[in-house]
N, C-alpha and C positions, 0 to 999 in steps of 0.2 A: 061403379065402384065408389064408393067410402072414401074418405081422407082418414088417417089414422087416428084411434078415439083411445083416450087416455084409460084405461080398466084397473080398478086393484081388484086383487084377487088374494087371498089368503098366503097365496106365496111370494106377496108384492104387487107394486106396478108393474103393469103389461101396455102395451101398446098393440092395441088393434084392427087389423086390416081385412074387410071381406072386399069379396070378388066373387065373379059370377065363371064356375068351371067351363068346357066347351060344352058340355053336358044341358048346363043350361041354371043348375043349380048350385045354390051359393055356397062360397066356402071360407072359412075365416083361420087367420094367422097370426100369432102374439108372438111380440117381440119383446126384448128386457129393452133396448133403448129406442126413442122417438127416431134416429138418424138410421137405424136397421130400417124402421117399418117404413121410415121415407122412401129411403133410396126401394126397397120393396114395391112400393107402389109406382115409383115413376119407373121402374121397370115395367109394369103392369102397362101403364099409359103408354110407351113408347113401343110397347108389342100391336096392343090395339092400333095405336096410331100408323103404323105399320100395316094395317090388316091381316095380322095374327092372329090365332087363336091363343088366348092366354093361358095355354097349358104350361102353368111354370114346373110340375113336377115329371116333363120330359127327363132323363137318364142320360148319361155319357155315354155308357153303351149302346143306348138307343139312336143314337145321333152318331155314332161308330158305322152303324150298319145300314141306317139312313144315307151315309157317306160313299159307304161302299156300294150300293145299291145303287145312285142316281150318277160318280164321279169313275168307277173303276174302268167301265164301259168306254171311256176314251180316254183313257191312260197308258202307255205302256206296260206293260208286263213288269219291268223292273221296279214303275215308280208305284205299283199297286202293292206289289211287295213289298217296299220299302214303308209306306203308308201303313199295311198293315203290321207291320215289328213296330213302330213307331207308338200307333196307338196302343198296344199289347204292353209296350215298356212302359207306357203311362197308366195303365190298368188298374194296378195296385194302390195308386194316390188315387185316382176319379171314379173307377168303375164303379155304379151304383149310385154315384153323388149325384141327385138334380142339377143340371146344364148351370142352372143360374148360380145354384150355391158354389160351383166353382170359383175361387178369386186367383190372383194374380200370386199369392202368396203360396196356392197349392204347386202352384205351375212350379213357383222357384223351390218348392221343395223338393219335389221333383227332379228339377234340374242339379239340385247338389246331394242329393239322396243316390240319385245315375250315376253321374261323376265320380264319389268318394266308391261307390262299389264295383265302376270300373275299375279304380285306378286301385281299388285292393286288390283284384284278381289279377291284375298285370305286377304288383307285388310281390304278391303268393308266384306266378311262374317263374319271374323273376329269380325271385330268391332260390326255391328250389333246384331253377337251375345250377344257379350258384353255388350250394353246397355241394350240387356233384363233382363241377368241375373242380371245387375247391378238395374234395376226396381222391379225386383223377392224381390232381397235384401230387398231393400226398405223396399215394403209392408208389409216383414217379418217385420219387425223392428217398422216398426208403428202401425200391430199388436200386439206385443211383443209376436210373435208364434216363434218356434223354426227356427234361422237362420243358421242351418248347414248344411242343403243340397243345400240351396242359397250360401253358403261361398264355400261350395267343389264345384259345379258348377262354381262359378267365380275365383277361384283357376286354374280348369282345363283350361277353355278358357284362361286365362290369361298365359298361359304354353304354349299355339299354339299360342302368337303373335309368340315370339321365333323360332320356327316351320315354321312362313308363312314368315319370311326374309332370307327362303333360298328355296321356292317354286321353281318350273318350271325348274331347273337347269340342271335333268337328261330330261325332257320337252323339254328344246331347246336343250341339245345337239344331242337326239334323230334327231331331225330337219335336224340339220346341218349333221350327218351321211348320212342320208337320201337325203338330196341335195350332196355330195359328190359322191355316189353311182350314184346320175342321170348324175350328168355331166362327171364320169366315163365312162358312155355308151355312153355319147355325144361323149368323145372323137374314141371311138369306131368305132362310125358312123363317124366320122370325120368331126363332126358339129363343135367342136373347139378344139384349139391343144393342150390347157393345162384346168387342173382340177382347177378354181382359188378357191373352198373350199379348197383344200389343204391345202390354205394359210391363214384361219380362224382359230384360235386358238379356242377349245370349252372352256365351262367354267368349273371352279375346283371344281366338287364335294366336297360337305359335308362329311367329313372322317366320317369311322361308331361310331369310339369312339367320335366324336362330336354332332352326333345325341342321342336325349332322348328317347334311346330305352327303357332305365329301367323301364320309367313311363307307355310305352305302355303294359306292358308286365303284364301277371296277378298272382300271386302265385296259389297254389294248394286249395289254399279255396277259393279266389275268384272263380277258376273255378266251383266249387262245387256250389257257390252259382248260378253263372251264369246258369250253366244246371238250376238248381232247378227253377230259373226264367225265364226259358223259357216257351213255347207254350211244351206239352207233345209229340207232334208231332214232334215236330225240336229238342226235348231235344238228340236225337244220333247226329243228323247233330252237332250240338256245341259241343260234344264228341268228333266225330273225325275231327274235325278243332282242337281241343283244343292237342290232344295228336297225332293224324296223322299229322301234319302240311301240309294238303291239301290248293292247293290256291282253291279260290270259284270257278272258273270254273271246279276243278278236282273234289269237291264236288259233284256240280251240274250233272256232267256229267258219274257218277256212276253208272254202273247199277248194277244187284242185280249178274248177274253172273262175274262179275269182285270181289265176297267178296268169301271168304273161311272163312267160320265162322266155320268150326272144325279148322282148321289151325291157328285161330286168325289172321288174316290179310287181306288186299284187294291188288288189284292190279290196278295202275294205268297208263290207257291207250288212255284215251284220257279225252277230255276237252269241256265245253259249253260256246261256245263264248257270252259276255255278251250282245254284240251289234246284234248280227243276230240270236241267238238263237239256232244255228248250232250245233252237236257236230263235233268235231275235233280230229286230233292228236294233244300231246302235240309240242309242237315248237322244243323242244331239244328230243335228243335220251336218255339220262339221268334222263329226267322227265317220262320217263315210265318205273314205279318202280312199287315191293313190298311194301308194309306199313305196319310193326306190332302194332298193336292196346293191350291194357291192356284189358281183360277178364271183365271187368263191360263193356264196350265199347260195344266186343261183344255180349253180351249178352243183352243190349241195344239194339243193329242191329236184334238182333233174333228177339225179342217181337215185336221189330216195323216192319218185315218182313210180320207179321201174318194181321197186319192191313195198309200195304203201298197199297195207291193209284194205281191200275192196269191199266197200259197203253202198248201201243204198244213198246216203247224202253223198258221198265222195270226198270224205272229208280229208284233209291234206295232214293230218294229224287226231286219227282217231284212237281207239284203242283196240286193242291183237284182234278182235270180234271185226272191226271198221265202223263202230258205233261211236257215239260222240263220250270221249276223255274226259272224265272225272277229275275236275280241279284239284282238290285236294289229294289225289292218287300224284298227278302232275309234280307238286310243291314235294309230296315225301317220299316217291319214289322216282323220282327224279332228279329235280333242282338243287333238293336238299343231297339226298347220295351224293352229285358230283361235284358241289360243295365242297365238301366232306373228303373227297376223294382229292382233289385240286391243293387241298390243304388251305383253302382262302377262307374270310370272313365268312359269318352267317350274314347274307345280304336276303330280301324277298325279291319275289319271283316281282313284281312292280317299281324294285330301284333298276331293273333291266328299263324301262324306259328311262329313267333320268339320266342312266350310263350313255343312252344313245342319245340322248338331250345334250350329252357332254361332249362327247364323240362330235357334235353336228357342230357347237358351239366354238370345239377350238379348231376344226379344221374350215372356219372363216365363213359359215353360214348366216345369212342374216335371220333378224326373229320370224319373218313372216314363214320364211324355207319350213325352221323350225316350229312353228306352229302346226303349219301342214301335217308334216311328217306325223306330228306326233297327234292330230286331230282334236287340238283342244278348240272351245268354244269360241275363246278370240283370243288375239296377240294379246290381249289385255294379261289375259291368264298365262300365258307364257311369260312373258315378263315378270308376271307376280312372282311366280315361282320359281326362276332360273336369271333374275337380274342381277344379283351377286357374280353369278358367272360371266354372264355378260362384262360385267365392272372388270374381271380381272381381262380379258382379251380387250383393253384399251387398247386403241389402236397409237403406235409411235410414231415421231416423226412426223407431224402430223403440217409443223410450221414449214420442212422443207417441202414436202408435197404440197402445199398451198403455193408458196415459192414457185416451184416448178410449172406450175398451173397458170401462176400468173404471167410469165415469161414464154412461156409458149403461146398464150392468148395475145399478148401485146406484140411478139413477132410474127403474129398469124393476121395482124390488124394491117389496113392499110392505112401506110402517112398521108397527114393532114394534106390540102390543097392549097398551096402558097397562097392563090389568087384567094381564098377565105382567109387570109390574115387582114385586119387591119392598115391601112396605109397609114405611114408617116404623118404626123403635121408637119 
């Protein structure tokens, strides 16, 4: 390969760079400044160097399925999935761009190109929902019928504009992970020599004490009331979302020999993907836990055993067939209904864990208990997200119990030995 050679050309100076294809045959590239055709060529040298073939007009797409092809094969199920929405939302800025012509600049556009069209669409629902309740209002009012299930309705909405100005955040950086990860393997292949996501900065999540977890979260009577408004059918499933803090796929994906109802507890082992319908393992090795359940729970699980839908998995919460339950069926024909029915906030079917996160926190559970419970990766991450709550169950009194501690120790102590004093001078 050439160093780059200075060229005028009727349209100006160019700067020119051959190179020999994998083909075998040469091929040249002009650039408007000397610093393009540089950094061009020691891309060149650093492929070779590498023992690459200097095929610089490799595709994104082409290294998309490259991806897929040699990486999907021992992944899970979930993170292939995720992988492929990942690239597909980056499609539209890269697809068809040569690997290298990608810079650090496409990435960021990307990233707030994602962002501002998340957070339009959670605007748009937003809003709309808004003007109904705001219509709801109305009516009430020009009836002169009772306006306070319209006023707590436009209360709640009014709580998620707040909420949707900081949408899509763990959204795109998921993204940008995921494009890091690919051009990782690029570099592998020795399709190009550096990672330019590296050099994307993601965006700064929402700290957990910033978010309005308190309003999602239900007290012990609201749960109560909640079961009681449910479908009789599903009143165990809201049981134990409410006090197991199951996510919906671990729910969904329960079968009946995964519960030990003399033991009071279940065991979770795998998961129903919401998209394919699949059951699964869970992602992490953490997430396949024990879970103790309170004795009305199980004994909820009992009665509903005797009349569960009988199907081929045995699934402990299938659908009226005894086939695996449909998420989104779950959240609106169910969750949402007895919601609704309850008279209480619009909360998601995923602040049922945080309730029981809550639930475990004030009745004097330490973080490890609660990390179990709830199958997170490590106490790290329980803490992250539930150490505000922790702060408020300070513990009191903390100087007299140290006090007591100490005086039970020192009359627990045997006195000194005369003969080990000192004698007199």
């Amino acid at each position: 390969m050439r160093h780059p050679e200075r060229v005028v050309t009727p349209g100006g100076v160019r700067w020119e760079v051959r190179f020999p294809k994998p083909t075998g045959r040469l091929k040249q590239r002009w650039f408007r400044t000397k610093h393009s055709a540089d950094a061009f060529a020691r891309e060149l040298e650093n492929v070779r160097a590498a023992g690459g073939k200097a095929d610089m007009t490799i595709t994104y797409d082409t290294v998309v399925k490259a991806f897929a092809t040699a990486r999907y094969g021992a992944l899970s199920a979930g993170s292939a999935e995720q992988y492929t929405k990942d690239f597909a939302r980056a499609a539209p800025y890269m697809g068809g761009k040569a690997l290298r012509a990608i810079s650090a600049a496409d990435i960021e556009q990307f990233r707030e190109s994602e962002l501002l069209a998340i957070r339009g669409r959670q605007r748009a629902i937003t809003a709309a929902a808004l003007a109904r309740a705001e219509r709801r209002l109305a009516k009430a009012q020009a009836k002169n019928a009772d306006t306070a299930p319209a006023e707590r309705k436009l209360a709640e909405i009014r709580a998620r504009v707040a909420v949707s100005e900081s949408a899509g955040i763990r959204s795109v950086n998921a993204a940008i992970r995921s494009l890091r990860t690919l051009l990782k393997f690029a570099q592998s292949r020795s399709y190009v020599s550096q990672n330019v996501a590296t050099f994307v900065h993601k965006l700064k999540p929402v700290k957990a004490a910033d978010k309005p977890m308190e309003a999602a979260v239900l007290t012990p009577a609201e749960i109560t009331a909640l079961i009681a408004a449910t479908a009789p059918d599903w009143r165990p499933a809201i049981a134990v979302l409410a006090y197991g803090g199951l996510r919906i796929g671990e729910l969904l994906g329960l079968t009946w020999g995964d519960i030990e109802l003399n033991r009071g507890r279940l065991l979770v082992r795998r998961q129903l993907c919401g998209d394919t319908g699949v059951l699964r393992e869970p992602k992490t090795a953490r997430s396949q836990r024990f879970v103790e359940l309170p004795s009305a729970t199980i004994s909820a699980l009992k009665a509903w055993k005797l009349k569960c839908p009988k199907g081929e998995l045995e699934l402990v919460f299938p659908n009226t067939e005894g086939g695996p339950a449909n998420h989104y069926n779950f959240r609106g024909r169910v969750f949402v209904p007895a919601l609704r029915r309850a008279g209480l906030r619009r909360v998601r079917v995923h602040d049922m864990r945080h309730t029981c996160a809550s639930l475990l926190i004030a009745a004097g559970c330490d973080i490890a208990a609660v990390s179990r419970q709830l199958g997170h990766a490590n106490v790290a991450t329980t803490l992250a997200v539930y150490s505000h709550w922790f702060a408020k169950r300070s513990e009191s009194g903390l100087g007299a119990r140290l006090e007591a501690f100490v005086t039970q120790e020192n009359a627990a102590a045997t006195p000194a030995d005369n003969s080990a004093q000192p004698r007199a001078a």
